[in-house]
N, C-alpha and C positions, 0 to 999 in steps of 0.2 A: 343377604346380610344376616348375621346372628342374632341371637333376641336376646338384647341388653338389659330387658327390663328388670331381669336380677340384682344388677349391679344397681340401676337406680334406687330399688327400692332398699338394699341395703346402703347405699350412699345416703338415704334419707333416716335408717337407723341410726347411724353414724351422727346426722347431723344434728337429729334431737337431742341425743346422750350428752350434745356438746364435745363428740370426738372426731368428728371430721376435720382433715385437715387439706388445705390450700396452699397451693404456689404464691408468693409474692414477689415480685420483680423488685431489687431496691438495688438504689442510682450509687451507694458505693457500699464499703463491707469494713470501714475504717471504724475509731471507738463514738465518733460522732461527724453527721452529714445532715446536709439538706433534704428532707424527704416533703414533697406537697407544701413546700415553701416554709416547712418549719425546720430547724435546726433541731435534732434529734439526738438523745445520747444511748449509745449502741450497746445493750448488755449483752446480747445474744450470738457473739461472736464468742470462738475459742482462741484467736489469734492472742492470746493472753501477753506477752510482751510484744506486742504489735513489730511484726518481724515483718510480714507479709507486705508492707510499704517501705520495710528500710530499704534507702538505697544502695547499700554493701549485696543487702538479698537481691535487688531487681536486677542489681550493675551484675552479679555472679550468673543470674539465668540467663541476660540476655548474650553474656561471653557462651555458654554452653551452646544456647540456639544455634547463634554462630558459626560454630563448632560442630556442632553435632547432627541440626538439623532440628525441626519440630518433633520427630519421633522417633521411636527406634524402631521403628519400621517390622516388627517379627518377635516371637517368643524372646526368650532369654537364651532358651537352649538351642536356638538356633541360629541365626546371628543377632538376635534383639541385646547382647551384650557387648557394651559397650564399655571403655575408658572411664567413663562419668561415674558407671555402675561400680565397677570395682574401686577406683577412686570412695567413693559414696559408703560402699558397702564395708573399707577397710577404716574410714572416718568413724563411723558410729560403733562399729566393734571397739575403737580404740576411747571414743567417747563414755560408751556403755561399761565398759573397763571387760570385755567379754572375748574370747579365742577368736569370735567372729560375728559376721553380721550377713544375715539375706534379706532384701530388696525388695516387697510383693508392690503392687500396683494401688494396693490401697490399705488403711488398717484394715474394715471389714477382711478383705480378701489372707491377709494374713493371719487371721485368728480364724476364719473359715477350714483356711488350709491346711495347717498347722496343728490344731486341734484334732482334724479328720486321719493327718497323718501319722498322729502319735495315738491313739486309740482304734481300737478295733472290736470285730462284733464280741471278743470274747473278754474286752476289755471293762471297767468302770471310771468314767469321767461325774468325777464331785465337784459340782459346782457353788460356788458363793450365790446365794438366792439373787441377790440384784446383779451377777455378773452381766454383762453387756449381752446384748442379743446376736453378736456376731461370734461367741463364745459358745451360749448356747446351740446356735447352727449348726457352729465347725461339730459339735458333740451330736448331734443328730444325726450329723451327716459321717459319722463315726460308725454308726452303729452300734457303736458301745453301749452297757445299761448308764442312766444315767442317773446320779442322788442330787441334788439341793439339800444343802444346808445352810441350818437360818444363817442371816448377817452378819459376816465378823463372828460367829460362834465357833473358835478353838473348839470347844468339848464336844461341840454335837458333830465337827467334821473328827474328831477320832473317834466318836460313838460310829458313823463309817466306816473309819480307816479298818476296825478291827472286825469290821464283817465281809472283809476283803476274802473271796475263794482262793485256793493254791493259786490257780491256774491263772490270775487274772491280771493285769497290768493295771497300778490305779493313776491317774491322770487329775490333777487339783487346777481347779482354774478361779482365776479371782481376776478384779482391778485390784490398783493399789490406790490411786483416788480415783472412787467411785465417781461418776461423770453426770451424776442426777444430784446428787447425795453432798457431795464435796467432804464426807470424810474419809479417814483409813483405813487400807484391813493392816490389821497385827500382822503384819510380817515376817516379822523374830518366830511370831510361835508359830506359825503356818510353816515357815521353812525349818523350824525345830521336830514338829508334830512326822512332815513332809520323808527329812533324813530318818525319823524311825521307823516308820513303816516302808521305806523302802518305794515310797511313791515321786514321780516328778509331778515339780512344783508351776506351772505357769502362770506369769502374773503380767498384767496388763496395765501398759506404767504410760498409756497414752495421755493420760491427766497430769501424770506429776512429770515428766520428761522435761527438759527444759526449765523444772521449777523447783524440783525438791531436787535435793542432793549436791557433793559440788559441784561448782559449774553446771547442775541441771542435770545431772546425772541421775537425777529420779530416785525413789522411796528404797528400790533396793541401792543404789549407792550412796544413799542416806544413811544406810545400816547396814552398809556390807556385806551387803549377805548375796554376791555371785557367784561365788561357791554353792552357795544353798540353793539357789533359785536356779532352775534347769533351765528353764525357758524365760528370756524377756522380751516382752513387745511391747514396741512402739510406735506412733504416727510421724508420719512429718507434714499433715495439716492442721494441729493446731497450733503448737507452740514453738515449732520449727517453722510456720507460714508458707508452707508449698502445699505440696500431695503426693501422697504414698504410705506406704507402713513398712515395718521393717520387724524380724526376730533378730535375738543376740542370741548368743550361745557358745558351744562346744562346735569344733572344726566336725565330729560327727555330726552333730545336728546338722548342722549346716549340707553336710552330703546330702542327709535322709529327705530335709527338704527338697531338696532339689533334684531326689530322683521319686518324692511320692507325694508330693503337696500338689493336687491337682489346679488349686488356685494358683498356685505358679507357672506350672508347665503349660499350662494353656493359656495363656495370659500376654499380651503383649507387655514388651520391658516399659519401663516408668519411660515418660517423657522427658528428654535432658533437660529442657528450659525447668523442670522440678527437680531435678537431682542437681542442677547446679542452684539453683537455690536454694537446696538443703545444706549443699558446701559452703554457701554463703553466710548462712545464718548459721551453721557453727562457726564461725571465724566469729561473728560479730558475738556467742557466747562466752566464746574461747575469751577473745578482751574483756569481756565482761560479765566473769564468773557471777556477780553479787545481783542480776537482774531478776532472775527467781525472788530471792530474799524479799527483795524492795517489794513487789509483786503479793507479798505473801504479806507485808506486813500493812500497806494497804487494804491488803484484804479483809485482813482483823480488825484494824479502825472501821471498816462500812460495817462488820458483821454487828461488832460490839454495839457502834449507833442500832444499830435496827430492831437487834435484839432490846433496846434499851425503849424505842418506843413500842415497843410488844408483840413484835413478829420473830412467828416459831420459822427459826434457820436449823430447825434439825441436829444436827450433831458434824454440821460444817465445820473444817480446820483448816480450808486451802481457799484457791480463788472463787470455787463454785460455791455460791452462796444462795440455798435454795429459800424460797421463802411459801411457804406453807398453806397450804388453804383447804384442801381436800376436798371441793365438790366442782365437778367440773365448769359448771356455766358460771360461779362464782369467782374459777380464775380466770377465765376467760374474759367477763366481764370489768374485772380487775385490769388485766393485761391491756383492753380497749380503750379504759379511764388511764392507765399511764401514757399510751399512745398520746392521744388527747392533748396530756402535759409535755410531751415532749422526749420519753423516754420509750425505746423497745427492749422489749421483754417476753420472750419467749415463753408461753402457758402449756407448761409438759402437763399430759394426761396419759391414760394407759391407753395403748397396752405398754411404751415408754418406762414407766413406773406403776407400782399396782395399784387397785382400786381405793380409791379413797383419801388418795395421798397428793391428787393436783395439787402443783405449783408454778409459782414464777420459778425460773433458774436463773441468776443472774449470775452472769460473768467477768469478772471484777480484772480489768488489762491495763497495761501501762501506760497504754494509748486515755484513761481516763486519771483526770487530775484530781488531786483532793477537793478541790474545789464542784470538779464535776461527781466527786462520789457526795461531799455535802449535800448539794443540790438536788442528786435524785434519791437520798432519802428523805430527804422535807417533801419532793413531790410523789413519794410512794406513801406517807405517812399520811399525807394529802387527802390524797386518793383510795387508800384503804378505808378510811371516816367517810367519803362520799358514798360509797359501796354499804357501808356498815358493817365491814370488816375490826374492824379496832373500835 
């Protein structure tokens, strides 16, 4: 046998700093359940219009099973393409308003692949400092150089742009709601900045999909900017309630994927019982363009309350409503004493988000009633004064 004892002893680093993290088993994944015989209200889910139990969504997956089978048994490019897929993948390009749409197995896997396929070693991939961690990968795994630029900073990503070599291909990657954070990147100007310099834009719209835009057409069809925006990705595990990811784009992107995104090619296809439940829960959008709005605009009542009894939400303007605390064993402790009361809440530390900045994230879904967003700010408001946080 190996000698583990490294791991231990950094598993025990880990768990001083207060950043070790644990598996927990829990008995459902809805906006509130029974957990240890208490009744629980669920922030830490992304199912944000609670899709993931509608019955239009389960009755769609369980027709595709049917159909289809539980898997698709082989790559894409082999016969892992199915009906479902192209079905699936002609839905969200028409959703997305985009030439076309490819299908990866999961968001991570889609912004891995996709990233690595459109850079190269002699390329420069600029990133948004807080861009997600499967962004940074796919750019790792590029071999491209790679820049960070601060937050949302238009100027300092064209103080970049203009130190671009002849030779070099530049590559901008962002979210468009950041997924710690809950606010936006400028768009308008990152797709303005993006057409001058002759750079593609990628923007990762897994947060607002579903929420922003018509019909949930997301931050870039909030501001129409498909034309500007070369690359869009999307999930369809949060606010679609299945699993997979997806790029939109141009009928070439679309090839290049699929003859150079190694996250694809090697990848068994999406399981139909989730590609029909992706079709299912755009039908249930399609009826009901205004779910987003409603969504967002609870959002702002719980922000507004919280902020009101004097917790820092950051620069939040969507469902993700971060609430502040910056030392780790503090949120932690925090997140313990909401448990307690009756509320889960998820205590993001780094490497997640950078040092200093632990928080609650709370995830504000449809599946939670005015009544239940009342309620757990009185008992976060609670419980922050227990702690001596407030």
């Amino acid at each position: 046998m190996t000698d583990e004892t490294w791991m231990e002893t950094e598993l025990a680093q880990l768990r001083a700093q207060g950043l070790e993290r644990q598996l927990r088993v829990m008995p459902d994944s809805g906006g509130a359940f029974m957990l240890d015989g208490q009744r629980v209200l669920n922030f830490s889910s992304n199912d944000y219009l609670g899709l993931a139990r509608n019955p239009a969504v389960i009755e769609a997956a369980v027709a595709a099973l049917r159909r289809w089978g539980a898997g698709a048994t082989a790559s894409r490019l082999v016969v892992g393409t199915l009906e479902c897929h192209a079905e699936l993948e002609a839905r969200l390009a028409q959703f997305k308003r985009y030439a076309a749409a490819l299908v990866f197995g999961s968001g991570y896997l889609a912004n891995v692949g996709t990233v690595a396929a459109l850079a190269g070693r002699h390329d420069r991939v600029l990133a948004d400092k807080l861009a997600h961690a499967s962004l940074l990968d796919g750019a790792t795994l590029s071999r491209a150089e790679i820049h960070r630029f601060q937050h949302n900073d238009v100027d300092h990503l064209v103080c970049l742009l203009r130190q671009k070599p002849p030779s070099a291909r530049d590559l901008i990657i962002t979210e468009s709601v950041f997924s710690m954070d809950g606010d936006l990147a400028p768009l308008r100007d990152m797709a303005r900045v993006a057409q001058e310099h002759g750079a593609m834009l990628l923007v990762d719209e897994a947060h607002a999909t579903g929420v922003w835009g018509p019909g949930g057409t997301g931050l870039i069809g909030e501001w129409g900017l498909q034309q500007a925006v070369s690359v869009a990705m999307g999930t369809l595990s949060k606010t679609l309630g299945a699993y997979g990811g997806f790029i939109a784009g141009s009928e070439t992107l679309k090839r290049w994927l699929v003859n150079k995104a190694r996250s694809f090619i090697f990848s068994t296809g999406l399981p139909p019982p989730a590609a029909g439940a992706v079709l299912g829960a755009l039908d249930v959008l399609k009826k009901n363009p205004g779910m987003g709005a409603d969504l967002l605009r609870r959002a702002e009542t719980f922000r507004t309350r919280l902020q009101a009894d004097g917790f820092d939400t950051g620069n939040s303007v969507s469902q993700i409503v971060p609430v502040i605390i910056g030392d780790n064993q503090k949120t932690l402790a925090l997140a313990r004493r909401l448990r307690e009361h009756g509320i889960l809440a998820a205590a993001i530390r780094p490497p997640t988000i950078p040092a200093g900045t632990a928080r609650l994230r709370l995830s504000v879904t449809l599946l939670h009633t005015p009544k239940d967003l009342d309620r757990a700010a009185d008992i976060l408001t609670v419980a922050a004064r227990e702690e001596g946080l407030l």
